[in-house]
N, CA, C and O of each residue as an XYZ file, in Angstrom:
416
protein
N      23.670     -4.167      5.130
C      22.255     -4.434      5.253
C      21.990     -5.120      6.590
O      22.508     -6.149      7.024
N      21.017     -4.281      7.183
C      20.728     -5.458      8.410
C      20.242     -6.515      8.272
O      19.482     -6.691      7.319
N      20.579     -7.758      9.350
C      19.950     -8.811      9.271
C      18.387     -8.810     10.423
O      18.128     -8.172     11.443
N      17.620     -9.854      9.632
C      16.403    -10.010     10.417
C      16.694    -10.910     11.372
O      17.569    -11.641     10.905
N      16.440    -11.213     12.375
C      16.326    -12.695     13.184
C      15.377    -13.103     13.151
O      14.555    -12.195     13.027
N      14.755    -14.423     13.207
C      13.455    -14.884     13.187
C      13.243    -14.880     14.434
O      14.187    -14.728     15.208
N      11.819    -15.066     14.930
C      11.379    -14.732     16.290
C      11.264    -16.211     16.656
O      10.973    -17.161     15.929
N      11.672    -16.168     18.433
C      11.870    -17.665     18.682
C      10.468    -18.168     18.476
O       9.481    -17.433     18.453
N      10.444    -19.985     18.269
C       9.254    -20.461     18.131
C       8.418    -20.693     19.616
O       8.958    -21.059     20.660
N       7.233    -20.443     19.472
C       6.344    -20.453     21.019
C       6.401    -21.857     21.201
O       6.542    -22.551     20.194
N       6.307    -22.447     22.425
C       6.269    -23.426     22.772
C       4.613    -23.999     22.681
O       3.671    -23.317     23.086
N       4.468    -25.268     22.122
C       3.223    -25.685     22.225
C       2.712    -25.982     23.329
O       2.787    -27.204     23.456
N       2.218    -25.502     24.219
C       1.695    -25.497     25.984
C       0.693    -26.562     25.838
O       0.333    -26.884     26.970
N       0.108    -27.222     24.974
C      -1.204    -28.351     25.218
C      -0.491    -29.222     24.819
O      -1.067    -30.310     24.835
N       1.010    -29.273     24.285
C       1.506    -31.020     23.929
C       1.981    -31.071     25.494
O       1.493    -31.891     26.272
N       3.210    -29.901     25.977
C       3.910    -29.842     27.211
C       3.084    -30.878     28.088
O       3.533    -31.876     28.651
N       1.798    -30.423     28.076
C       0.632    -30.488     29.257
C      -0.040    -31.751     29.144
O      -0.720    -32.200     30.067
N       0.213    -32.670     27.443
C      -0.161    -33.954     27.564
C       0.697    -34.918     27.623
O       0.535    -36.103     27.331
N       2.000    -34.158     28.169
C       3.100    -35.117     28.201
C       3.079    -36.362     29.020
O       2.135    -36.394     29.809
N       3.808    -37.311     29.039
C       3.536    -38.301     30.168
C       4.848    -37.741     31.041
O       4.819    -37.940     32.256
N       6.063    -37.007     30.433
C       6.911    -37.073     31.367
C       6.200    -35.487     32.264
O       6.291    -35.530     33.491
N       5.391    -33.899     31.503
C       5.040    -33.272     32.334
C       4.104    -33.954     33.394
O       4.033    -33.723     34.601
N       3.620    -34.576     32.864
C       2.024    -35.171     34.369
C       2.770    -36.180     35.297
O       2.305    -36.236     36.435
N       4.008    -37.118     34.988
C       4.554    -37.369     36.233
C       5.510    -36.393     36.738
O       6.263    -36.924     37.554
N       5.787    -34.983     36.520
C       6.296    -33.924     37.244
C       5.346    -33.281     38.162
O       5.638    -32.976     39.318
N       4.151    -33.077     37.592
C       2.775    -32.573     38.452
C       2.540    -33.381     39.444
O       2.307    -32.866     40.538
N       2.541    -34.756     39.326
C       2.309    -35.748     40.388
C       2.819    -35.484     41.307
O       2.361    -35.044     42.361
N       4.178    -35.805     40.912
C       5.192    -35.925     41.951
C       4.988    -34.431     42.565
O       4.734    -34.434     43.769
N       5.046    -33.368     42.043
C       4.851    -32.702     43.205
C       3.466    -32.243     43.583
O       3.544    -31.254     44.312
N       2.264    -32.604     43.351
C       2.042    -32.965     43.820
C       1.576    -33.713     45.502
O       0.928    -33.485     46.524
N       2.543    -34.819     44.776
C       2.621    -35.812     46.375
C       3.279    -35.390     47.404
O       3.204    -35.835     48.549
N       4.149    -34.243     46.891
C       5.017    -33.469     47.927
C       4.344    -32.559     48.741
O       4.250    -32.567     49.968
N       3.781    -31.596     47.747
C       3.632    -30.317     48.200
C       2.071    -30.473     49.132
O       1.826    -29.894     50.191
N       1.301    -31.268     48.503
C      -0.183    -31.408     49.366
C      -0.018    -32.157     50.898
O      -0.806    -31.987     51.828
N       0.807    -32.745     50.922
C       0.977    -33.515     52.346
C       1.691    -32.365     53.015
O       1.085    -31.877     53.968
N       3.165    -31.698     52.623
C       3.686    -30.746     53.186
C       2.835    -29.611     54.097
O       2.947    -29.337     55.292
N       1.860    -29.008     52.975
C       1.118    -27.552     53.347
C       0.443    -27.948     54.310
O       0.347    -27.369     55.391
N      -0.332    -29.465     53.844
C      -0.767    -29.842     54.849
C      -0.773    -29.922     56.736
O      -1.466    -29.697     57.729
N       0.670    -30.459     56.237
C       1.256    -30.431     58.122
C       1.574    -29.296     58.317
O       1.277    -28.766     59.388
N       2.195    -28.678     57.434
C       2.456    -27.384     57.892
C       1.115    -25.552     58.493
O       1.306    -24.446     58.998
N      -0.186    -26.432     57.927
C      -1.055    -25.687     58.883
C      -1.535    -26.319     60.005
O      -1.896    -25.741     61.031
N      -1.541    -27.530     59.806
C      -1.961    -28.321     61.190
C      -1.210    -28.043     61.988
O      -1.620    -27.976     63.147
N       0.240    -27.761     61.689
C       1.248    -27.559     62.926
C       1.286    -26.222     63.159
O       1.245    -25.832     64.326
N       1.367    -25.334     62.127
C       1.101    -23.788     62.794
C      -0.281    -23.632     63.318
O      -0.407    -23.061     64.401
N      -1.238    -24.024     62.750
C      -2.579    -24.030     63.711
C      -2.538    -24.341     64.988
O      -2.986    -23.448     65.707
N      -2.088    -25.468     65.638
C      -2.153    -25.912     67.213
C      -1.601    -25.157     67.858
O      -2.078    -25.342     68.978
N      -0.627    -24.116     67.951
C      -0.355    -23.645     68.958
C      -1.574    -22.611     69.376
O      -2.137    -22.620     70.470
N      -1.901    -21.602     68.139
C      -3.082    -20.928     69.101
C      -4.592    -21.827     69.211
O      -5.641    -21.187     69.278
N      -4.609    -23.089     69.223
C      -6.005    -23.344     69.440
C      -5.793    -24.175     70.709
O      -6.753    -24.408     71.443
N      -4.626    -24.607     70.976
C      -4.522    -25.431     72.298
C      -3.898    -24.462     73.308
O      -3.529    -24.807     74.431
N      -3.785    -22.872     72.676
C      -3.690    -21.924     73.985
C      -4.973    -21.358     74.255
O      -5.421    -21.188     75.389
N      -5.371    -21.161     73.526
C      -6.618    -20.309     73.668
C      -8.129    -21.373     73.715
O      -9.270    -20.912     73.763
N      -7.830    -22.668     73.691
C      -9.154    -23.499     74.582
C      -8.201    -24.733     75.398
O      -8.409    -25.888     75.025
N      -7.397    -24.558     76.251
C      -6.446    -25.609     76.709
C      -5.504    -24.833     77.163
O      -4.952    -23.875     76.621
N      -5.256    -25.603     78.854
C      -4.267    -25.113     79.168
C      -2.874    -25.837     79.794
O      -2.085    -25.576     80.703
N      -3.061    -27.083     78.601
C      -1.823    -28.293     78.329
C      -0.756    -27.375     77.929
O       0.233    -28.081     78.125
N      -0.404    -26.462     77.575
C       0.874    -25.604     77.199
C       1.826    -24.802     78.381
O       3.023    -24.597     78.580
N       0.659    -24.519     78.963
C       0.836    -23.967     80.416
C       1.900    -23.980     81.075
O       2.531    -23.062     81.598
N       2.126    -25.397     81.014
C       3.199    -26.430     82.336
C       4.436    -25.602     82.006
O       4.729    -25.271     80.858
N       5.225    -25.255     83.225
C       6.697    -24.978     82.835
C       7.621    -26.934     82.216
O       7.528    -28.131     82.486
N       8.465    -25.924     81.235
C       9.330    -27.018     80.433
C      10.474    -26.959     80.990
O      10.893    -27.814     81.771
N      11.178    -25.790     80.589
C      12.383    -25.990     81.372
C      12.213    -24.589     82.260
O      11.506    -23.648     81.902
N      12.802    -24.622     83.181
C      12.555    -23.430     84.287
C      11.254    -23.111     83.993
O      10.259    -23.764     83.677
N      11.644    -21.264     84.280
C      10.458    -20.299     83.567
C       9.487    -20.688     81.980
O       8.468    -20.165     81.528
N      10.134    -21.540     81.591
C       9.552    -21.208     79.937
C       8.685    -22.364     79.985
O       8.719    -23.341     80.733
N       7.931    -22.073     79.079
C       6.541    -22.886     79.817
C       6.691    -23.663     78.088
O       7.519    -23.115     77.361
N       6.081    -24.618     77.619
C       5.713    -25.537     76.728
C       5.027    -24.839     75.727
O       5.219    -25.399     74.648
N       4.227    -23.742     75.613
C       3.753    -22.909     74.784
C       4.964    -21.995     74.008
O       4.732    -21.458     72.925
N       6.342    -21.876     74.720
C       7.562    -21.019     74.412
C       8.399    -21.746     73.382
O       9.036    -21.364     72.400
N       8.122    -23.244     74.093
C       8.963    -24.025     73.455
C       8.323    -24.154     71.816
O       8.897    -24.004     70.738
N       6.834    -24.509     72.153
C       6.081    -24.784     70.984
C       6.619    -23.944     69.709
O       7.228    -24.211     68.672
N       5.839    -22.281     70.597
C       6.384    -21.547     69.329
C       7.692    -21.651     68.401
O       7.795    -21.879     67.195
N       8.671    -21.398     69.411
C      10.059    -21.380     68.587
C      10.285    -22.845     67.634
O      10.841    -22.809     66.536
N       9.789    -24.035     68.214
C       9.386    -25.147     67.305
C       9.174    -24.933     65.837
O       9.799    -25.442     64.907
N       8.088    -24.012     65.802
C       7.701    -23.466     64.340
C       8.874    -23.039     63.691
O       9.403    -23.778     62.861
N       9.374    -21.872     63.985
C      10.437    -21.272     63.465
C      11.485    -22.618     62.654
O      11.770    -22.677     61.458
N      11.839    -23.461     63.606
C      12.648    -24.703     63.414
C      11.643    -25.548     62.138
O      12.203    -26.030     61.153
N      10.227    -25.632     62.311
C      10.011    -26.298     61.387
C       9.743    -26.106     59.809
O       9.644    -26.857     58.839
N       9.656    -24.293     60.115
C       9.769    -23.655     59.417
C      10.763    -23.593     57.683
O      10.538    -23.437     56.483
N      11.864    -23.827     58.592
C      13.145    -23.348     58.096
C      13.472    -24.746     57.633
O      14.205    -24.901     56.656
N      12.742    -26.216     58.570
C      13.019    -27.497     57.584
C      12.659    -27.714     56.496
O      13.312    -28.358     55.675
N      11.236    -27.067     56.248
C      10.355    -27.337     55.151
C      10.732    -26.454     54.461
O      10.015    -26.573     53.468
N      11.580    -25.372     54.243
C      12.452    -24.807     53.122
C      13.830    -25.124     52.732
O      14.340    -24.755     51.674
N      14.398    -25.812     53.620
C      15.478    -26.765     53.399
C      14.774    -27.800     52.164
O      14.918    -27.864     50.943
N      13.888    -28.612     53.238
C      13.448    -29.744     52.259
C      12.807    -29.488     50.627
O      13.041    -30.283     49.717
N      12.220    -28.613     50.504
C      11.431    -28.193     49.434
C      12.316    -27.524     48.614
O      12.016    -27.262     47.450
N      13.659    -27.139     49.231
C      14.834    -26.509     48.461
C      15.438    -28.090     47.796
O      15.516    -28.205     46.573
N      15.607    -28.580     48.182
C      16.214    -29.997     47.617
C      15.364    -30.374     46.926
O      15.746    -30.091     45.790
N      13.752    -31.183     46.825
C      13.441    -31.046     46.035
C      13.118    -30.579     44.976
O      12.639    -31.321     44.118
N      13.301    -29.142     44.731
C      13.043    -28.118     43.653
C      14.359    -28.757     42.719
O      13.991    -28.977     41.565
N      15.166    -28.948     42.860
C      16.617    -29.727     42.371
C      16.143    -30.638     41.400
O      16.568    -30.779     40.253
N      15.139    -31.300     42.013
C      14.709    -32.523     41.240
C      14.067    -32.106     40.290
O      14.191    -32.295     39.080
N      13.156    -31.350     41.054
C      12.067    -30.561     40.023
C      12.313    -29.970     38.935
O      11.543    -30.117     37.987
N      13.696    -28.990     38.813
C      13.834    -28.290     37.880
C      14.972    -29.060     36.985
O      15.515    -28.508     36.028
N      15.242    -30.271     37.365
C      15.911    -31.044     36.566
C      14.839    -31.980     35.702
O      15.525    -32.362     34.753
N      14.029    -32.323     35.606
C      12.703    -32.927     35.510
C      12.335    -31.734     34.427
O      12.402    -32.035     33.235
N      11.982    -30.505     34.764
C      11.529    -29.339     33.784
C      12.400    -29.392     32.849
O      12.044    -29.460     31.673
N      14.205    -29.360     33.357
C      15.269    -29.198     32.003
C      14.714    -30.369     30.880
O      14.344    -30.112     29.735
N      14.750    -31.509     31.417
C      14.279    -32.980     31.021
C      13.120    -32.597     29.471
O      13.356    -32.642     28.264
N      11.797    -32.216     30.300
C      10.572    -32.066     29.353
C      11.664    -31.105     28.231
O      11.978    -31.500     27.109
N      12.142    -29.728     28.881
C      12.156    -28.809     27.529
C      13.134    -29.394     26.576
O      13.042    -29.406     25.349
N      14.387    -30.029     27.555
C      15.621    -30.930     26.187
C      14.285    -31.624     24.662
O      14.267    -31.405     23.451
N      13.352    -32.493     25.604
C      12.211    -33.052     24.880
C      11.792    -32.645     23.574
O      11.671    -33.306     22.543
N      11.507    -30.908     23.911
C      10.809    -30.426     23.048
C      11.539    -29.772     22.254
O      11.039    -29.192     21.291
C-alpha cells in the first residue's frame, strides 16, 4: 500500500514579520544597504556630470591619462569592493535568516 506524506506546514509569514529577531534583520540591513546604494550612485554619477559641465578631469594624471581615465577605472575598483563587502555581509545575513527559521 502506498504511503501518503503529509504536505509540509506553510510558514506563518505575519508572525516571521512581527518578529523582534526578523525586524532587527531588516534594520540591520537596512543600515547597510541604504547608505551603500547610496554612495554608490553618487560615485557612479560624478564622473559624467563633472565631465560633461567641468573640466577638473581634464588635467593629465599620470602621463597621457588624464584624471577622468583614472576616475573611470576607479569605479570598476569600487565596484568589485561593494560586492566583496556585501558578500561578507550576506554571511551575517543568512546566518541571522538560519537563526529566525531554527525559531520557528
Amino acid at each position: 500500500m502506498m504511503q501518503q506524506t503529509q504536505p509540509a506546514k506553510e510558514p506563518n509569514y505575519a508572525r516571521i514579520a512581527e518578529s523582534p529577531k526578523f525586524k532587527t534583520l531588516m534594520a540591520r540591513k537596512k543600515s547597510f544597504l541604504l547608505p551603500m546604494s547610496l554612495f554608490f550612485f553618487a560615485y557612479y554619477f560624478t564622473l559624467p556630470l563633472l565631465t560633461s559641465y567641468s573640466t577638473a578631469l581634464n588635467q593629465p594624471a599620470l602621463g597621457p591619462v588624464s584624471w577622468a581615465w583614472l576616475f573611470a577605472f576607479s569605479q570598476f575598483i569600487m565596484t568589485w569592493a561593494l560586492c566583496i563587502l556585501y558578500s561578507r555581509k550576506a554571511r551575517y545575513y543568512d546566518a541571522l535568516v538560519e537563526e529566525i527559521k531554527r525559531e520557528l
